[in-house]
PLY file of the C-alpha trace (Angstrom):
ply
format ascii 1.0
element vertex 281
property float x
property float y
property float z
element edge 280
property int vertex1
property int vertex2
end_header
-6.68 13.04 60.57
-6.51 9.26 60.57
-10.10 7.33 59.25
-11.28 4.07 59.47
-10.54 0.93 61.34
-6.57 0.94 59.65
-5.71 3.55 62.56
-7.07 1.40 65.16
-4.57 -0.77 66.77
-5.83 -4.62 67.55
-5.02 -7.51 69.80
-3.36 -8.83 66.80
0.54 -9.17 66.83
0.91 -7.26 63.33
-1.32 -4.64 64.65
0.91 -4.03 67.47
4.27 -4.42 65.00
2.95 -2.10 63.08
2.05 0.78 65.46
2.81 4.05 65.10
3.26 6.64 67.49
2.53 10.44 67.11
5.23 12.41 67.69
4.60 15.77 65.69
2.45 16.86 62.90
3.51 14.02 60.70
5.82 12.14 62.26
5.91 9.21 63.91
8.09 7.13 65.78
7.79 3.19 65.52
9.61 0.10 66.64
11.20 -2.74 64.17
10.06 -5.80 65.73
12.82 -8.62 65.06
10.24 -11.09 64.89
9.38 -9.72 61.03
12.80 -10.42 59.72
14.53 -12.99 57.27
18.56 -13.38 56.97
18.28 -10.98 60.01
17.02 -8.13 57.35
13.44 -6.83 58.63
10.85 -7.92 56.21
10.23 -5.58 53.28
6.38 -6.01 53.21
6.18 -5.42 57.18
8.51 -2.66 56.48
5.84 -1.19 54.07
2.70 -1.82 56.39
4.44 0.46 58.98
4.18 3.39 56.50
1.37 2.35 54.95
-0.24 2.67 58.82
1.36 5.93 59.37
0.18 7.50 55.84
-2.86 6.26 57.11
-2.66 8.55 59.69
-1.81 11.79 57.80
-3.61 11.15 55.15
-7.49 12.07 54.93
-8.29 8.95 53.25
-8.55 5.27 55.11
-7.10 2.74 52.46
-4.10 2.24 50.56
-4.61 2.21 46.42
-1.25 2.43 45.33
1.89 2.48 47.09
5.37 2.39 45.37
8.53 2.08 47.54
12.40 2.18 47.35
14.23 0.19 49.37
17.45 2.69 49.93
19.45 0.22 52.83
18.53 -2.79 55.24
16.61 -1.84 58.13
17.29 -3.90 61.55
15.00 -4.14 64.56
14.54 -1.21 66.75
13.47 2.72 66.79
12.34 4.32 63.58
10.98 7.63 62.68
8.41 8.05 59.88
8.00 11.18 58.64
5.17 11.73 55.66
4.42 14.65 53.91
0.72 15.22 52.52
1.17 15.47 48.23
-2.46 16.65 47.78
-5.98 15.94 49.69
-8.48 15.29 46.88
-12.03 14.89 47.13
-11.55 10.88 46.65
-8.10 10.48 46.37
-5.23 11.82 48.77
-1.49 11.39 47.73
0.95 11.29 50.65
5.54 10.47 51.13
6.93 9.03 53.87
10.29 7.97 54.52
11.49 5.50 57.56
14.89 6.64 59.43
17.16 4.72 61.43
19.81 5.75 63.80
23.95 4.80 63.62
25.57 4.46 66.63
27.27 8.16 66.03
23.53 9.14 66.16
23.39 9.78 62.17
20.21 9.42 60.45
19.91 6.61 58.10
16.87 6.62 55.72
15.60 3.03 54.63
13.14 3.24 52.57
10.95 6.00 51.05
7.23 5.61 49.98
5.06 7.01 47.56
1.02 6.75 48.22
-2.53 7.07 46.66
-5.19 6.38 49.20
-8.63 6.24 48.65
-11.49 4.60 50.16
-11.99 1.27 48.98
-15.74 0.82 50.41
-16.79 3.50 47.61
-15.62 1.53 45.04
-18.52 0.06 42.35
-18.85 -3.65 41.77
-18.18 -3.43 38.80
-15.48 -6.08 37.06
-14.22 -7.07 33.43
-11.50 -9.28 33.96
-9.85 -12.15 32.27
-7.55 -12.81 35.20
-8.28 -16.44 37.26
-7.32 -17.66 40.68
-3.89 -19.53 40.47
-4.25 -23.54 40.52
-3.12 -23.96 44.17
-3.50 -27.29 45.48
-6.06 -27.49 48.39
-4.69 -26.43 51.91
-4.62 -29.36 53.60
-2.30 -31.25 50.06
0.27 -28.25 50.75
3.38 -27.76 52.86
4.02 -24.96 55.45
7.34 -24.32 57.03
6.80 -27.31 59.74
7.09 -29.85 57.04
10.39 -28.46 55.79
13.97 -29.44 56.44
16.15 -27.36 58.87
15.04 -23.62 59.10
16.87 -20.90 56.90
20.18 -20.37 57.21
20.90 -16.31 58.73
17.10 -16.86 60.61
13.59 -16.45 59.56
11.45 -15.45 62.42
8.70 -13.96 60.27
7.65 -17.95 59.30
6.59 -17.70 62.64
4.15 -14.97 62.61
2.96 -16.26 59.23
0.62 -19.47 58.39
2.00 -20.25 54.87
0.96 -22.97 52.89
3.19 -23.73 50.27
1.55 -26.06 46.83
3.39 -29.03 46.40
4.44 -27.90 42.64
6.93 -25.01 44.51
8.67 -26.52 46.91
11.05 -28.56 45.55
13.96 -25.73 46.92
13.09 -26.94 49.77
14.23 -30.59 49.35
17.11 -29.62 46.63
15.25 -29.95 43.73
14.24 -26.87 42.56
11.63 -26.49 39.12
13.86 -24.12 37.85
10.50 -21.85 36.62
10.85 -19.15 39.20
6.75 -19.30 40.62
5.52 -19.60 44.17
2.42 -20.17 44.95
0.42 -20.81 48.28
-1.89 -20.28 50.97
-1.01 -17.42 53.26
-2.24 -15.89 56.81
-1.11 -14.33 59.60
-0.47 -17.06 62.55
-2.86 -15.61 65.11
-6.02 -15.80 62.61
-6.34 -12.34 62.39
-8.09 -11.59 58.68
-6.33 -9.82 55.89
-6.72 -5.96 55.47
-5.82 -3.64 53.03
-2.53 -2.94 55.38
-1.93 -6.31 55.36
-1.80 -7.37 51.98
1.16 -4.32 52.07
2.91 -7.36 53.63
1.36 -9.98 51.88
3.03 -9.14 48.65
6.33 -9.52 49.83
5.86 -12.49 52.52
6.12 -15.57 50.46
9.69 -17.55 49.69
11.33 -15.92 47.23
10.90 -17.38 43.76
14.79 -17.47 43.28
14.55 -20.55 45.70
12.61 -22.83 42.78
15.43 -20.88 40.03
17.79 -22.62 42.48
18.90 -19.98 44.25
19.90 -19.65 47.84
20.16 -16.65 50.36
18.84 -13.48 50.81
16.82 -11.69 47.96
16.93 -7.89 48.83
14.00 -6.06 47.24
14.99 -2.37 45.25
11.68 -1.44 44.73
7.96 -2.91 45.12
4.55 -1.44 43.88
1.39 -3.01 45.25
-2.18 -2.11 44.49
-4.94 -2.71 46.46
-8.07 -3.61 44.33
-9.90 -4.94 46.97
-10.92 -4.61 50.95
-10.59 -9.00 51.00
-13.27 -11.27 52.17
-12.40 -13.45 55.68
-10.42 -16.18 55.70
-6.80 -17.59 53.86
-5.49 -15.16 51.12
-3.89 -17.31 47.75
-0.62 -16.09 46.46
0.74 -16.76 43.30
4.25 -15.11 42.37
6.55 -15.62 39.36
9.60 -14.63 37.69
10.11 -14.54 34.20
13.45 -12.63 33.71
16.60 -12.56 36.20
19.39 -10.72 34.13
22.25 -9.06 35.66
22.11 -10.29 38.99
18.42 -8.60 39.08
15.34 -10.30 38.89
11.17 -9.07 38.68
8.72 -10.58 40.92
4.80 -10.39 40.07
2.19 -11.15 42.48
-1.10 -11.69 42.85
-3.42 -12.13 45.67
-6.61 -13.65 45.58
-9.35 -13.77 48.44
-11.62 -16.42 49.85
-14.47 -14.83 47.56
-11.99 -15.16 44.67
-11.60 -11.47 43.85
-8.07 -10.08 42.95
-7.44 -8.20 45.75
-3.93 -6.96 45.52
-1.33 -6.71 42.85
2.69 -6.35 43.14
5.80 -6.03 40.88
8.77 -5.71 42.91
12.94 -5.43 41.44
15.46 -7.20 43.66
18.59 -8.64 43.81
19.51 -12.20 43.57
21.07 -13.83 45.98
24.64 -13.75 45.47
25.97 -17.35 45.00
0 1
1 2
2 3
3 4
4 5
5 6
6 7
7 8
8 9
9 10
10 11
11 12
12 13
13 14
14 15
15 16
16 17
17 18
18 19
19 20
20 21
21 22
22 23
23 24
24 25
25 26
26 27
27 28
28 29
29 30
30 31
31 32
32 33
33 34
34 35
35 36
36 37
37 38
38 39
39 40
40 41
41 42
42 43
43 44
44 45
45 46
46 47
47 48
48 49
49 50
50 51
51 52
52 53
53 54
54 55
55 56
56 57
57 58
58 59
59 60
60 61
61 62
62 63
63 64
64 65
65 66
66 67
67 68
68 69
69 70
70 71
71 72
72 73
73 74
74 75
75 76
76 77
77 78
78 79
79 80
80 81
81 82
82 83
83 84
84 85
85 86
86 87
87 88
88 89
89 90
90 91
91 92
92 93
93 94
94 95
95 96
96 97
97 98
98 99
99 100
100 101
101 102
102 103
103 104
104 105
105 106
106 107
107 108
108 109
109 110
110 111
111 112
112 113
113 114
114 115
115 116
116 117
117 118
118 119
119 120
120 121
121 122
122 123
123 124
124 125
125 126
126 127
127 128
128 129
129 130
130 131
131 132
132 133
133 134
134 135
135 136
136 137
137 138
138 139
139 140
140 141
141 142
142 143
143 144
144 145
145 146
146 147
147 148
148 149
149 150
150 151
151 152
152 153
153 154
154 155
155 156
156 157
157 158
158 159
159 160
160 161
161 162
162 163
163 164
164 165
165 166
166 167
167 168
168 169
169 170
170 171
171 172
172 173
173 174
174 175
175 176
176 177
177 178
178 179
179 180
180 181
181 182
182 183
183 184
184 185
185 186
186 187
187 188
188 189
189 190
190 191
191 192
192 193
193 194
194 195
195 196
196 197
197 198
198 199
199 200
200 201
201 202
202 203
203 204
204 205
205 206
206 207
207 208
208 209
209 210
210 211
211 212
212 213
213 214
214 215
215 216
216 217
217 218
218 219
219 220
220 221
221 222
222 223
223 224
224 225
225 226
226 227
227 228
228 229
229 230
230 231
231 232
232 233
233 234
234 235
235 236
236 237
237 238
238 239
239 240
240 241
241 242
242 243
243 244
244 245
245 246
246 247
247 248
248 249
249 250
250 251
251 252
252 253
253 254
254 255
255 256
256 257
257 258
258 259
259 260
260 261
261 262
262 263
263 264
264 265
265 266
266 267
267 268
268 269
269 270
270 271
271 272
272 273
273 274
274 275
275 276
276 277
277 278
278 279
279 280
């Protein structure tokens, strides 16, 4: 039922991460690559790319609009079944579940994290726009800092820097050398390593693939997202994505991130809010 280029699997590393392979009428098996994780916890944003691939799938539409997920437990590298479920097939608008399983060592099914979907086709959108929103103030690329300027790597692992060119403005980075703001933003450049250009599936992982803004609230360790909704506004223009995410409230031991993501053409492509957990101190 799959459309579009999104089912088409590329010479590009995330493309192959993120394949999905038919096993019955709506399921799919998949494998967690371990080079997508942090704190050795598989990335939450490649986490959501995988189902967003495999709603693409079973879905009659090509492109993600809106896609809210619930992070139930930590998923680690290796098998996973997706199984999605079609909500309703519209005429320009298809709403699709999925959930992602994992296996214990008794053989027990584990589910990780289950999506909710809108798909549409984002080529039939008008160009029409009335927006007060502005590209973040990012430094240029070559005044900011990716991971091979920074002191020793993460503590726990972070192999997903790896598969990621991030380029971090100077004004959020002082985490890095023990001197955090304190104002809970990130901003920065961000692609994926091997030049492929963003996608509507990959800006599923682009939300979630920056350092956390607890690191500039001086905060240190892993930051375990609840739940994340991204929209995609936008099928993005080649070249670097900008990023900007803040923080305005951590209470309770929770905290809210909001992103943005802006394209080379500076449209908003993609929007996020995610709940998650601060590190524990």
């Amino acid at each position: 039922m799959a459309q579009a280029a999104q089912a088409i699997i590329g010479d590009s590393e995330f493309d192959r991460d993120t394949a999905v392979t038919p096993r019955a009428a709506g399921v799919y098996d998949a494998e967690l690559s371990a080079g997508w994780t942090i704190f050795n916890a598989v990335n939450g944003g490649y986490l959501l790319a995988i189902l967003g691939r495999a709603l693409g799938e079973a879905l009659p539409h090509p492109d993600p609009f809106s896609v809210s997920a619930h992070y139930l437990t930590a998923s680690v590298p290796g098998p996973a079944v997706i199984r999605t479920q079609v909500v309703r097939a519209g005429r320009t608008l298809s709403t699709g579940e999925a959930s992602l399983f994992q296996y214990a060592e008794d053989g027990t099914e584990i589910e990780r994290i289950r999506v909710l979907a809108t798909y549409g086709d984002l080529n039939a959108l008008t160009d029409e726009v009335r927006t007060s929103a502005r590209p973040p103030a990012i430094a240029p690329i070559e005044q900011c800092f990716g991971a091979e300027d920074g002191p020793a790597p993460l503590p726990g692992g972070s192999a997903i820097t790896e598969r990621l060119s991030i380029k971090l403005d100077p004004a959020t980075v002082g985490w890095a050398v023990g001197a955090p703001s304190g104002k809970g933003e990130m901003r920065g450049w961000l692609g994926l390593a091997d030049g492929r250009d963003a996608d509507p599936l990959s800006m599923l992982l682009a939300v979630d693939a920056m350092p956390p803004t607890a690191f500039e609230l001086g905060l240190k360790g892993w930051t375990p997202t609840i739940e994340l909704t991204t929209h995609i506004r936008r099928r993005p223009a080649p070249g670097p994505l900008r990023v900007s995410i803040t923080t305005r409230n951590l209470a309770g031991g929770f905290l809210e991130e909001d992103a943005d993501v802006w394209d080379s053409a500076d449209r908003l492509v993609a929007q996020s809010r995610q709940l998650a957990r601060a590190p524990r101190v």
